[in-house]
Gaussian input, Z-matrix of N, CA and C with variables (Angstrom, degrees):
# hf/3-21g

backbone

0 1
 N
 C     1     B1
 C     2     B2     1     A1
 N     3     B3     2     A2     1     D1
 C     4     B4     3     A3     2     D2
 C     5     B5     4     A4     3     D3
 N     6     B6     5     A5     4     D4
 C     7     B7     6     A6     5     D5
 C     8     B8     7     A7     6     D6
 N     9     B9     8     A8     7     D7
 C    10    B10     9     A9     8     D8
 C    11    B11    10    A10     9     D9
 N    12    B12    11    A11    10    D10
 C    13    B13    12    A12    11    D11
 C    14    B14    13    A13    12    D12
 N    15    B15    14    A14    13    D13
 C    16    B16    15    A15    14    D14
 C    17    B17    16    A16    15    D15
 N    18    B18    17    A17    16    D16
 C    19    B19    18    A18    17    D17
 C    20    B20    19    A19    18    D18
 N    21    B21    20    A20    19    D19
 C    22    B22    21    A21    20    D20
 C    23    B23    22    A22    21    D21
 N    24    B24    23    A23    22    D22
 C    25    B25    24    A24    23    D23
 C    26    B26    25    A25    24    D24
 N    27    B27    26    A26    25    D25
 C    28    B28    27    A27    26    D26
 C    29    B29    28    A28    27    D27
 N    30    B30    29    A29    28    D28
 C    31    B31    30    A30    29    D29
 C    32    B32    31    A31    30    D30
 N    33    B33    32    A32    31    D31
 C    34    B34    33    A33    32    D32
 C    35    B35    34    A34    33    D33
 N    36    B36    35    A35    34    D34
 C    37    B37    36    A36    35    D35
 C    38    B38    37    A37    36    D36
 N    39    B39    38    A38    37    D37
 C    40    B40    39    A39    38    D38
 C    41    B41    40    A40    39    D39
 N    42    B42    41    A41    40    D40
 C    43    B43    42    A42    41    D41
 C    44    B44    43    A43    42    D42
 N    45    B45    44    A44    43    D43
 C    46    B46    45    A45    44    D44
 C    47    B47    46    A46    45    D45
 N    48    B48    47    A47    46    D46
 C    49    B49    48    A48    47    D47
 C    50    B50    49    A49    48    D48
 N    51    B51    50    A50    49    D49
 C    52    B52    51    A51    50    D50
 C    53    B53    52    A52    51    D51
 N    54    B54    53    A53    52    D52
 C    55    B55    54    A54    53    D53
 C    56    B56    55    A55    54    D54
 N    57    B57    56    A56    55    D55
 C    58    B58    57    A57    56    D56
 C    59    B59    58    A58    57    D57
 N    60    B60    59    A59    58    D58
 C    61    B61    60    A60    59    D59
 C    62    B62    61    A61    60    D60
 N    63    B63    62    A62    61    D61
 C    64    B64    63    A63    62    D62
 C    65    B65    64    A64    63    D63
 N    66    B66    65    A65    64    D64
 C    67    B67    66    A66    65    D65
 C    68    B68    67    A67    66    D66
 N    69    B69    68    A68    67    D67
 C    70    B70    69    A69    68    D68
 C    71    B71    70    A70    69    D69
 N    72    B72    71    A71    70    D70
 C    73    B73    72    A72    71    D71
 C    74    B74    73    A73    72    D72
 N    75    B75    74    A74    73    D73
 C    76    B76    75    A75    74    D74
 C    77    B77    76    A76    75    D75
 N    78    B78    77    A77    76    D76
 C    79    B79    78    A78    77    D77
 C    80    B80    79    A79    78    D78
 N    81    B81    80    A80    79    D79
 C    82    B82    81    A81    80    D80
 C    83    B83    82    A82    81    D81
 N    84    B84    83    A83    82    D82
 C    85    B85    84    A84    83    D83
 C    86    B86    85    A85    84    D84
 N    87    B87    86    A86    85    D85
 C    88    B88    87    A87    86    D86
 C    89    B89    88    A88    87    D87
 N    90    B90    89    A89    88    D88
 C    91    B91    90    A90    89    D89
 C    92    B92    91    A91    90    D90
 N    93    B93    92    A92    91    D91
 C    94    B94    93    A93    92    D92
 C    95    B95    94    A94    93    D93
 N    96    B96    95    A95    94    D94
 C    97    B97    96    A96    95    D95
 C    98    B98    97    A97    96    D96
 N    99    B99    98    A98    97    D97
 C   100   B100    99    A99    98    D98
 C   101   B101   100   A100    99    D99
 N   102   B102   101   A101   100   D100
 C   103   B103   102   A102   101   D101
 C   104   B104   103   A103   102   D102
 N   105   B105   104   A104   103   D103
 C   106   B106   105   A105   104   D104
 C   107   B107   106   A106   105   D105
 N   108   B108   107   A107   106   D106
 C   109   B109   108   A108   107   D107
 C   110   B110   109   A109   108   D108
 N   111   B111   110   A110   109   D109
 C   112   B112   111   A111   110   D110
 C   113   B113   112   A112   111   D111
 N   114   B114   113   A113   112   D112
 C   115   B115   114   A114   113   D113
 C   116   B116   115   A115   114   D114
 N   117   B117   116   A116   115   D115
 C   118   B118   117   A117   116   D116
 C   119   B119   118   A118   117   D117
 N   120   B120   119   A119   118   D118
 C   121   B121   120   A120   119   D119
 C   122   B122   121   A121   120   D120

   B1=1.4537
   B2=1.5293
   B3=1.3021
   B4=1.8021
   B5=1.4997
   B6=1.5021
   B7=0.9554
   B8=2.0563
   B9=1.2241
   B10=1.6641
   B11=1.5884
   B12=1.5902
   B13=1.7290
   B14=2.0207
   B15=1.0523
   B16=2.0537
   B17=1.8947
   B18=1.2373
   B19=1.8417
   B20=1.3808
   B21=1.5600
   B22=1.2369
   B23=2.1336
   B24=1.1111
   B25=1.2240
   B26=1.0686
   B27=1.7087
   B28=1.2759
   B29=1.4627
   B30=1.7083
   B31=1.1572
   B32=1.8280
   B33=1.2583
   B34=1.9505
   B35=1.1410
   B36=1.3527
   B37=1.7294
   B38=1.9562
   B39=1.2925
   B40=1.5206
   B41=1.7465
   B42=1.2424
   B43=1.9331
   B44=1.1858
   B45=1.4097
   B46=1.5088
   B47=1.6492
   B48=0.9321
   B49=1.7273
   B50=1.2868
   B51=1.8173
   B52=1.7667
   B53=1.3302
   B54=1.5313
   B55=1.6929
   B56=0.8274
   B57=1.7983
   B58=1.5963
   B59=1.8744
   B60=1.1851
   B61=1.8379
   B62=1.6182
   B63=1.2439
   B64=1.5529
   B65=1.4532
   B66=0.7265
   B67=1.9256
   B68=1.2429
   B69=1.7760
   B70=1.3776
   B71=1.2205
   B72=1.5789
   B73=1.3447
   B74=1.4190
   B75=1.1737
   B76=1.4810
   B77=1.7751
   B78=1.0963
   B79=1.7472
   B80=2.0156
   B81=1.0765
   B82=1.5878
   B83=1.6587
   B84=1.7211
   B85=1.5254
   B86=1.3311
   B87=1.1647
   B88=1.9843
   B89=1.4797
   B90=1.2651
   B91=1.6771
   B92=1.6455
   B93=1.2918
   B94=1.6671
   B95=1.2764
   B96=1.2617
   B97=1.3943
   B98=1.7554
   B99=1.2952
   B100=1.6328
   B101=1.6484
   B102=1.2363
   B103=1.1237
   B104=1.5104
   B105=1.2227
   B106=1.9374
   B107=1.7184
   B108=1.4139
   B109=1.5659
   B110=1.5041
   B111=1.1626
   B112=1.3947
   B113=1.1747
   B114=1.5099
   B115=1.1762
   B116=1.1706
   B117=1.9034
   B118=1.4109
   B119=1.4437
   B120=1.4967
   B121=0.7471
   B122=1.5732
   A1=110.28
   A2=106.91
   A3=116.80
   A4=104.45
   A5=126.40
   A6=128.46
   A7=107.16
   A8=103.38
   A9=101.83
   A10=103.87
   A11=107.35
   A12=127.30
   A13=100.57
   A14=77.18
   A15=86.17
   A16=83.29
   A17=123.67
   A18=129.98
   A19=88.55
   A20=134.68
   A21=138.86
   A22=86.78
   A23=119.62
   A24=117.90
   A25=122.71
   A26=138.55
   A27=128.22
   A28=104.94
   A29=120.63
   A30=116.91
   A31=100.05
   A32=98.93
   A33=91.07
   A34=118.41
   A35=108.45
   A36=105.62
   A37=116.02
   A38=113.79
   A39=126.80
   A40=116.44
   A41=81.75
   A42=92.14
   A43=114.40
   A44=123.16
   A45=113.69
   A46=101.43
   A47=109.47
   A48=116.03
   A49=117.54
   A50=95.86
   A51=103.25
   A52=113.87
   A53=116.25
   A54=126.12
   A55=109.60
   A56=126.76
   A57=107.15
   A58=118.79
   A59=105.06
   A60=96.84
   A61=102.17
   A62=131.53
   A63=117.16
   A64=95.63
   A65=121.19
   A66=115.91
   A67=130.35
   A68=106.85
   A69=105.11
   A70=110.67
   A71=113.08
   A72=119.93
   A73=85.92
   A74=141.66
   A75=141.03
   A76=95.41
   A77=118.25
   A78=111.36
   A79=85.87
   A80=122.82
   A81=101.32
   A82=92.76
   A83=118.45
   A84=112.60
   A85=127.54
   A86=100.09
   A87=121.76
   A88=99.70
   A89=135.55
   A90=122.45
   A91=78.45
   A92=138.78
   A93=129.82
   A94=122.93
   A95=122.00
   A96=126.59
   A97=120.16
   A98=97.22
   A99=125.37
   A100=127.02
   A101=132.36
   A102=146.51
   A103=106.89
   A104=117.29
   A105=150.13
   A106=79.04
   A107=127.83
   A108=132.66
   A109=99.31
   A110=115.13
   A111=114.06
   A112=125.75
   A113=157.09
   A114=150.24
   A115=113.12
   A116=92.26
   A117=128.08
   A118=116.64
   A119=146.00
   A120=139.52
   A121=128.22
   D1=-38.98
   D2=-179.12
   D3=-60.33
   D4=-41.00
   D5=-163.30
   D6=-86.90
   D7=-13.10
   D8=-173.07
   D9=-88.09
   D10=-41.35
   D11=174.25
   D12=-49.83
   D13=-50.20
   D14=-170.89
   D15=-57.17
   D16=-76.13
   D17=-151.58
   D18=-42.23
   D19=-48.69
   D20=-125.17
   D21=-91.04
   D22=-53.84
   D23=173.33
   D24=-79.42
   D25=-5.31
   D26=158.20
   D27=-65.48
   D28=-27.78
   D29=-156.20
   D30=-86.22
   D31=-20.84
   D32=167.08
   D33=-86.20
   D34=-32.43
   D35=177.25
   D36=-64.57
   D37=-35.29
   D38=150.96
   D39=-31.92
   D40=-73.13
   D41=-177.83
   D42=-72.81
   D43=-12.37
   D44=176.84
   D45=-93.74
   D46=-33.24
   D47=178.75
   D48=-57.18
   D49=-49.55
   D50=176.03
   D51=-50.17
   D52=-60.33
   D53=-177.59
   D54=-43.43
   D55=-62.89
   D56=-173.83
   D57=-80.28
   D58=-11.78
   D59=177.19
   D60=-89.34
   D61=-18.84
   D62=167.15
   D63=-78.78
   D64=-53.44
   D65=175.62
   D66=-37.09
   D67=-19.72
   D68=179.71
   D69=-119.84
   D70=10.36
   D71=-170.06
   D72=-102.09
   D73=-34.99
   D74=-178.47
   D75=106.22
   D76=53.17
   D77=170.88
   D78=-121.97
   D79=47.09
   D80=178.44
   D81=-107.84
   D82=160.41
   D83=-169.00
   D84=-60.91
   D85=-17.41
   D86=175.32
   D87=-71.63
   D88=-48.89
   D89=-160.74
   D90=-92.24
   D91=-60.34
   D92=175.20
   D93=-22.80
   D94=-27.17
   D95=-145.70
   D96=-120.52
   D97=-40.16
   D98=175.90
   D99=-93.44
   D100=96.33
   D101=-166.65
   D102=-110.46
   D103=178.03
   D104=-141.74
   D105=-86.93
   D106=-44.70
   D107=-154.07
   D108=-109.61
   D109=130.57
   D110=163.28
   D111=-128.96
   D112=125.95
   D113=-169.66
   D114=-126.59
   D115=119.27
   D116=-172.45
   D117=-94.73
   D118=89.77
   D119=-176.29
   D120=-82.11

């Protein structure tokens, strides 16, 4: 049980880490997605 409690919070501390360090690296879908050109139809 000690050992599933431990997996279960490495696995949030992972995903919370990921979100904000891709977030500050500029890989989030908004800086991915939006460029200099935009086409308005």
């Amino acid at each position: 049980m000690k050992a599933f409690l431990l997996s279960c919070v490495a696995i949030v501390v992972v995903a919370v880490g990921a979100y904000y360090g891709l977030n500050a690296v500029g890989f989030s879908t908004a800086d991915a997605t939006t460029g200099a050109s935009v086409r308005l139809d």
